[in-house]
C-alpha positions as CSV (number, residue, x, y, z in Angstrom):
1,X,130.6,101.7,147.5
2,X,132.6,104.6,148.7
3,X,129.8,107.0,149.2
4,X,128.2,104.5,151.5
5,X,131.6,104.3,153.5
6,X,131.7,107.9,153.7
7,X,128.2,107.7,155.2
8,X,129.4,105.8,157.6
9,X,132.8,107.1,158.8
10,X,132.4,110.9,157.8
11,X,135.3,112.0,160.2
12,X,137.8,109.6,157.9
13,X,140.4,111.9,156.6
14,X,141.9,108.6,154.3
15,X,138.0,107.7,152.6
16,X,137.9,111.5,151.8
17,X,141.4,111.5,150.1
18,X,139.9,108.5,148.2
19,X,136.8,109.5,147.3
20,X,138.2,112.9,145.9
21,X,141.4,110.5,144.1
22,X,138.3,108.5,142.6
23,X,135.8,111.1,141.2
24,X,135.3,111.3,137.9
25,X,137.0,114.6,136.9
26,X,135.3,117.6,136.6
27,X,136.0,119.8,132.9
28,X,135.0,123.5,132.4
29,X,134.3,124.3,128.6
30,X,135.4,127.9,128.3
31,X,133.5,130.3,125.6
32,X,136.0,132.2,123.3
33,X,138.0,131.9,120.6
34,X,137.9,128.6,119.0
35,X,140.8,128.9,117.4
36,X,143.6,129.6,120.3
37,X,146.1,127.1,119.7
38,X,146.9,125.3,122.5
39,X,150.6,123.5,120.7
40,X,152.8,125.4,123.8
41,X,150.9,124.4,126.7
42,X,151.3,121.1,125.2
43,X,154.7,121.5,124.4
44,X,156.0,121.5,127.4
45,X,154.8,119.1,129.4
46,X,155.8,116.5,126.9
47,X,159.2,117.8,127.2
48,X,159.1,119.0,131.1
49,X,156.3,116.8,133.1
50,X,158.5,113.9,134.2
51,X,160.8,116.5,136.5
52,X,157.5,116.8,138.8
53,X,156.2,113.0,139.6
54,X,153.3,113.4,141.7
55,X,152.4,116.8,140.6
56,X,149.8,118.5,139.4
57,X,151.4,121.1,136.7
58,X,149.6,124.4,135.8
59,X,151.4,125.3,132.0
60,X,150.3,128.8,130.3
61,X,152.3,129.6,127.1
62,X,154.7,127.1,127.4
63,X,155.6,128.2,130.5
64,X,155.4,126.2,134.0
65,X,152.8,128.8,136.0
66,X,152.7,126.3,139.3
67,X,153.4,122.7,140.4
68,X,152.1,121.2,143.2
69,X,150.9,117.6,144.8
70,X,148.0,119.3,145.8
71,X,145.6,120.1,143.7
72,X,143.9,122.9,145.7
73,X,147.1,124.6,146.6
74,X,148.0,124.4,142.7
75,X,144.5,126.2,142.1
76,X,145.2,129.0,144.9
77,X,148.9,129.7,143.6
78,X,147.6,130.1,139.6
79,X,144.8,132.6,141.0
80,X,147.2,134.7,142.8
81,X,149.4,134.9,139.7
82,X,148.2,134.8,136.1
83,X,144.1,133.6,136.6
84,X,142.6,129.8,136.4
85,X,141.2,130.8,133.1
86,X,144.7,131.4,131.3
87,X,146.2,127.8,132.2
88,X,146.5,124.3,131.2
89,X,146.2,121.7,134.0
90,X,148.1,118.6,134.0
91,X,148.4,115.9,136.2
92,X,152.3,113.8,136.4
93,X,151.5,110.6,137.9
């Protein structure tokens, strides 16, 4: 239903939002060692991720890397510090 509304208005900045909101999220599976354990980067949000409502939270070694509403800004600040492949992404609703 929303493509077809995209179709029709393309210039709509609000059925883009929606349609990106909406999509089914998109997972990388990363080749390495199976047995990294992940118990920090989980840590911490459990402890942490209600102080960023809204947010999506980058976490790498129980450490807050990023936070951010925007998910593409959050992307482009963990690439200019410490690499997409070395975090754990998060979203606070």
């Amino acid at each position: 239903m929303l493509v077809g509304l995209l179709d029709s208005y393309p210039d709509s900045e609000e059925l883009r939002y929606f349609a990106r909101m909406l999509a089914r999220p998109k997972a990388v599976v990363r080749e390495g060692d199976p047995t990294r354990s992940l118990e920090q980067e989980r840590a911490w949000p459990r402890a942490h991720a209600r102080e960023h409502p809204g947010c999506w939270l980058a976490v790498s070694g129980g450490t807050l890397v990023a936070a951010d509403a925007d998910y593409g800004s959050l992307l482009a600040t963990v690439r200019q510090t410490v690499g997409a492949e070395n975090v754990v992404l998060y979203f606070q609703p």
